[in-house]
Structure formats: C-alpha cells, structure tokens
Backbone as CSV, one residue per row, in Angstrom:
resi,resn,N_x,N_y,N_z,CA_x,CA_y,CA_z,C_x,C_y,C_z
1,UNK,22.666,25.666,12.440,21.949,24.497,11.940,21.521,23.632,13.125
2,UNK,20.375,22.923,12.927,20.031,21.928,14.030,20.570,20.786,13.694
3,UNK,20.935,20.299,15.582,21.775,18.962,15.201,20.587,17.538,14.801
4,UNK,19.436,17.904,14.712,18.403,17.001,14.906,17.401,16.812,13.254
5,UNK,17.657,16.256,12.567,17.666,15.725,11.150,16.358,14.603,11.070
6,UNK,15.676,15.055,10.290,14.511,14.191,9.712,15.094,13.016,8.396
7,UNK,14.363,12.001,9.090,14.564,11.152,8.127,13.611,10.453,7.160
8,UNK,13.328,10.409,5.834,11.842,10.063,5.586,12.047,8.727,4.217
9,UNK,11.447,8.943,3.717,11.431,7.360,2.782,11.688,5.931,3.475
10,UNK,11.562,5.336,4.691,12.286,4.576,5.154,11.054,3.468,5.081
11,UNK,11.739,2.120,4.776,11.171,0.586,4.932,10.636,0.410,5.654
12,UNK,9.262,-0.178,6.164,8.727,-0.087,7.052,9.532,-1.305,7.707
13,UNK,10.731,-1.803,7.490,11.397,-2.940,7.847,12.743,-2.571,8.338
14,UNK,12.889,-1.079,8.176,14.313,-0.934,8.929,14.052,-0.672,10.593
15,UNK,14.860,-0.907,11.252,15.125,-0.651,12.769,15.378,0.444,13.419
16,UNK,15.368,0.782,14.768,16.218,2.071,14.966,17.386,1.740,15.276
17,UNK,17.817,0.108,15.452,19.048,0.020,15.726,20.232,0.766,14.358
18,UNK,19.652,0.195,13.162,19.793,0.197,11.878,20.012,1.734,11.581
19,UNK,19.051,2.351,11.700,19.215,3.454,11.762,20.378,4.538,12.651
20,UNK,20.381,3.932,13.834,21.414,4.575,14.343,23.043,3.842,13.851
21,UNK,22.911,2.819,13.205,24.017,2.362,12.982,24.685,3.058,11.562
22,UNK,23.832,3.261,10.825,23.737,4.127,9.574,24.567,5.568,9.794
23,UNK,24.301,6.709,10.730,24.281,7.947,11.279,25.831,7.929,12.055
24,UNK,25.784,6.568,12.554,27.140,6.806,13.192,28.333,6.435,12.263
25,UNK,28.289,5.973,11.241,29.349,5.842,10.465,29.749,7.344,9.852
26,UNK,28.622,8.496,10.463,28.937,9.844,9.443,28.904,10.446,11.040
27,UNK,28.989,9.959,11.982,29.812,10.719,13.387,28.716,10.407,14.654
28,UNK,28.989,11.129,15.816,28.330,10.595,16.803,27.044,10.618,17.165
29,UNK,25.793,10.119,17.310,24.358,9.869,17.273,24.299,10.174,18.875
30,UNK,22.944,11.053,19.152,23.003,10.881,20.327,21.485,10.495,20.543
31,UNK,20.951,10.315,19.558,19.461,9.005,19.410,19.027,9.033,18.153
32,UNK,18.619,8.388,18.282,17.481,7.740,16.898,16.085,7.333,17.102
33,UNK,15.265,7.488,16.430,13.536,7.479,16.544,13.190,6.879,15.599
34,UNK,12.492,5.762,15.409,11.429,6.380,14.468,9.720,6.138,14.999
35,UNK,9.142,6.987,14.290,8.053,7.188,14.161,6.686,5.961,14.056
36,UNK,6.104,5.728,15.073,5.018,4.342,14.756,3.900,4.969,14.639
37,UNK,2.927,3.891,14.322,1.247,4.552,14.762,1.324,3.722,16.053
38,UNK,0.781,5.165,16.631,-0.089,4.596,17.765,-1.039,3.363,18.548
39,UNK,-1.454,2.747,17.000,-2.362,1.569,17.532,-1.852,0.290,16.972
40,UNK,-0.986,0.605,15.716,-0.696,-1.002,15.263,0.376,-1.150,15.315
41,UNK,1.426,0.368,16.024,2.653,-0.170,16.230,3.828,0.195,15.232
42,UNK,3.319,-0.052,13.963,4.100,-0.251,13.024,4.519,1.165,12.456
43,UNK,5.996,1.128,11.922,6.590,2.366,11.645,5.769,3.147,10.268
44,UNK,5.972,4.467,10.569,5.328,5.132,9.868,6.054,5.865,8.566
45,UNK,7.292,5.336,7.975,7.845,5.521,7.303,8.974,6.334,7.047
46,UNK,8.612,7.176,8.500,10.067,8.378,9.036,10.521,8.377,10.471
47,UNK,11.678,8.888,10.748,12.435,8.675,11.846,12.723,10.383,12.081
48,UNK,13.827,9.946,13.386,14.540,11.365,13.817,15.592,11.177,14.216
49,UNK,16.587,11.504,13.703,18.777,11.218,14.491,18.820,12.447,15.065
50,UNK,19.469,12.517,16.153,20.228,13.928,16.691,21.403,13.209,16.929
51,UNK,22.073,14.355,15.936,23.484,14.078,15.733,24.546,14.535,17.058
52,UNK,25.377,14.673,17.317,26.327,15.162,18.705,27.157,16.693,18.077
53,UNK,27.232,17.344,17.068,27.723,18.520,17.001,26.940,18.839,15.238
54,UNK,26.792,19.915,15.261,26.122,20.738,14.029,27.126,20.142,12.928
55,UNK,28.137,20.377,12.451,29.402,19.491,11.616,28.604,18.008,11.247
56,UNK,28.529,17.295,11.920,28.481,15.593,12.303,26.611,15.884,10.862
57,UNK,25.877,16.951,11.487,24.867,16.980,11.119,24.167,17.527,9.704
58,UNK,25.402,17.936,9.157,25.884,19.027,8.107,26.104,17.532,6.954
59,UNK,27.291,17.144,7.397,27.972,16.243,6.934,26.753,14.422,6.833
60,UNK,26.186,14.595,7.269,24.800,13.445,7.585,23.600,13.654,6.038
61,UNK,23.664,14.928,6.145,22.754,15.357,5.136,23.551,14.986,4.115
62,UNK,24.727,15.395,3.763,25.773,15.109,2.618,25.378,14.229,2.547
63,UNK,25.604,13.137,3.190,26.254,11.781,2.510,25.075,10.855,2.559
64,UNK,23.912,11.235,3.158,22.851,10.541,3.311,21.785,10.258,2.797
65,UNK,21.605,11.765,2.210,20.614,12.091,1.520,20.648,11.545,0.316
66,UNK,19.399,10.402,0.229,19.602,9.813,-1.408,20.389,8.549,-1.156
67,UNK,20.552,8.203,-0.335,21.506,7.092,0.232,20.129,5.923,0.337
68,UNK,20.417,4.827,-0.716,19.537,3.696,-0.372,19.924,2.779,0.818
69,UNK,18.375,2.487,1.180,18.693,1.633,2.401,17.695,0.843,2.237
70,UNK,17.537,-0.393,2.176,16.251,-1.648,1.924,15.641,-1.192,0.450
71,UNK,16.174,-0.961,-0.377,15.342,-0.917,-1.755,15.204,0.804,-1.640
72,UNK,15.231,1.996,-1.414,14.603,2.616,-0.838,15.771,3.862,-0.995
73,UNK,15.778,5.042,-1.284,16.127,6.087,-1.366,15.973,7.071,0.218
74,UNK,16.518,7.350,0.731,16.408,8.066,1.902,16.634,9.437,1.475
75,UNK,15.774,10.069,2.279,15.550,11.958,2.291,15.535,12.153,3.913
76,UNK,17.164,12.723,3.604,17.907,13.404,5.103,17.989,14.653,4.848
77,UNK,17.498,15.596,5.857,17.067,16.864,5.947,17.249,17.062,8.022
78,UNK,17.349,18.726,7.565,17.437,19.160,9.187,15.862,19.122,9.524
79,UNK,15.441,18.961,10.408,14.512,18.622,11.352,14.099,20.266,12.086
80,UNK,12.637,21.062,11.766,11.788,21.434,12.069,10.936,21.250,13.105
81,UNK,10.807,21.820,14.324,9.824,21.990,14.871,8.555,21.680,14.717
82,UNK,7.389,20.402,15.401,6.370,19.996,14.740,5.572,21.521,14.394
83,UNK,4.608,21.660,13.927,3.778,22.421,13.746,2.308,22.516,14.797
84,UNK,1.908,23.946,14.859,0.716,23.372,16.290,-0.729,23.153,15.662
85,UNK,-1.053,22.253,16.552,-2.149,21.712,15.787,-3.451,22.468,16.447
86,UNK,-4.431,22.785,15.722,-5.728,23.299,16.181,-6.574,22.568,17.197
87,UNK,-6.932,22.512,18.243,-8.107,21.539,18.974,-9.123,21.573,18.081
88,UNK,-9.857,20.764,18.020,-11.305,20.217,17.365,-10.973,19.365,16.565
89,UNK,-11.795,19.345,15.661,-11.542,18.446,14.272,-12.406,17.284,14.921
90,UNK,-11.882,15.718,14.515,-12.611,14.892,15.121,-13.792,14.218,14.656
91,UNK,-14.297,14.375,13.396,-15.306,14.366,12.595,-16.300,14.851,12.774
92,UNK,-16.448,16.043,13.356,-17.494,17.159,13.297,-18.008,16.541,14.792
93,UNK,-17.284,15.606,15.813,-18.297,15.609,17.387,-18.397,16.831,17.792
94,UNK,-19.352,16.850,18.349,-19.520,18.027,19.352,-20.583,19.334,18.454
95,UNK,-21.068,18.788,16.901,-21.261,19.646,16.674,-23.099,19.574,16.760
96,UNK,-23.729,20.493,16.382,-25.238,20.218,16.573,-25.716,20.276,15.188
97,UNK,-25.156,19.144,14.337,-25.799,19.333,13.181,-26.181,17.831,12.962
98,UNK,-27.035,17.392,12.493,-27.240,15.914,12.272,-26.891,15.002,11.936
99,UNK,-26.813,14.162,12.218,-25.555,13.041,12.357,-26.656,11.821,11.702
100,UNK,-27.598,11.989,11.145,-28.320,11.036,9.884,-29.442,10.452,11.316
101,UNK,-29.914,9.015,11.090,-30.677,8.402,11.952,-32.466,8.693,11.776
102,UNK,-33.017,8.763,12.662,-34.544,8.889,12.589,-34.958,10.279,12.912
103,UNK,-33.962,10.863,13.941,-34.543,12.012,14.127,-34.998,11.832,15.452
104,UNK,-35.415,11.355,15.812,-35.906,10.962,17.648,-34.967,11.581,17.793
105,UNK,-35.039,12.239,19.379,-34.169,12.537,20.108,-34.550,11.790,21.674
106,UNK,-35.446,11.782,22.373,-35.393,10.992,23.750,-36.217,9.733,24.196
107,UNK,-35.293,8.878,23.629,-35.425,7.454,23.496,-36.060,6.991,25.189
C-alpha cells in the first residue's frame, strides 16, 4: 500500500496545519498538502498526507474516511500517481482554422 493518501471533500477553509493535525492523531505525518489554484491561491478542495509507515496509512483510511471536518464529510483514499497529460489543448492555438474576425490577414 502507499503511504501517501488523497484527501478530497475538504472546506475551502481548512488549513494544512489542520490537516496535518487531523492525520497525526491516527500516527506519524511526514507532510501535508493541499492543493491551490495557481492564480487566486485559494484551495482547491483536496489535499495530500504521507503518512510515516504503510500501517499508520491503512489505519488513516479507517478512521478517516467519512470523518467530518468543517460541515463536510472527508474521502480518505490511497493516493495514485497523477496521470500524464497530453501537450496541446489550449483552445485550439496554434491551429490554422479561423478564429472569427474580418478575414484580413496583413494589417
């Protein structure tokens, strides 16, 4: 099992202090995350604990999962590898298809 556990449903008002304070009452934390956007900062509704032994992380899911915290039901799960993302996308830049306007091209 991985010692490194996803955390999701979370307040956009809890902490990572909070969070790690949570994790260590079910054994030793060796960090806590959570997740912001990029531009406004603000948490994105999930985190990440890595627990200190597979046991600690076993036992986290037990007791956690479904465990309210700020109004709020928490979904504790082992933690997955992100997934790889494709280059492009982007709203179609780069592509040569028309992008609306007059039609001119050399202004």
């Amino acid at each position: 099992m991985n010692k490194k556990l996803y955390v999701g449903n979370l307040s956009y008002d809890t902490t990572e202090d909070e969070l790690r304070k949570l994790f260590v009452e079910v054994g030793p934390v060796v960090s806590a995350a959570l997740i912001t956007d990029q531009v406004s900062g603000r948490s994105k509704g999930f985190g990440f604990v890595e627990m200190e032994t597979e046991q600690s992380a076993k036992e986290a899911i037990e007791r956690l999962n479904n465990y309210e915290l700020h109004q709020r039901s928490l979904n504790v799960s082992e933690a997955h590898p992100p997934r790889e993302r494709s280059s492009g996308g982007g709203g179609g830049r780069g592509r040569s298809s028309s992008r609306g306007g007059s039609g001119r091209r050399g202004y």
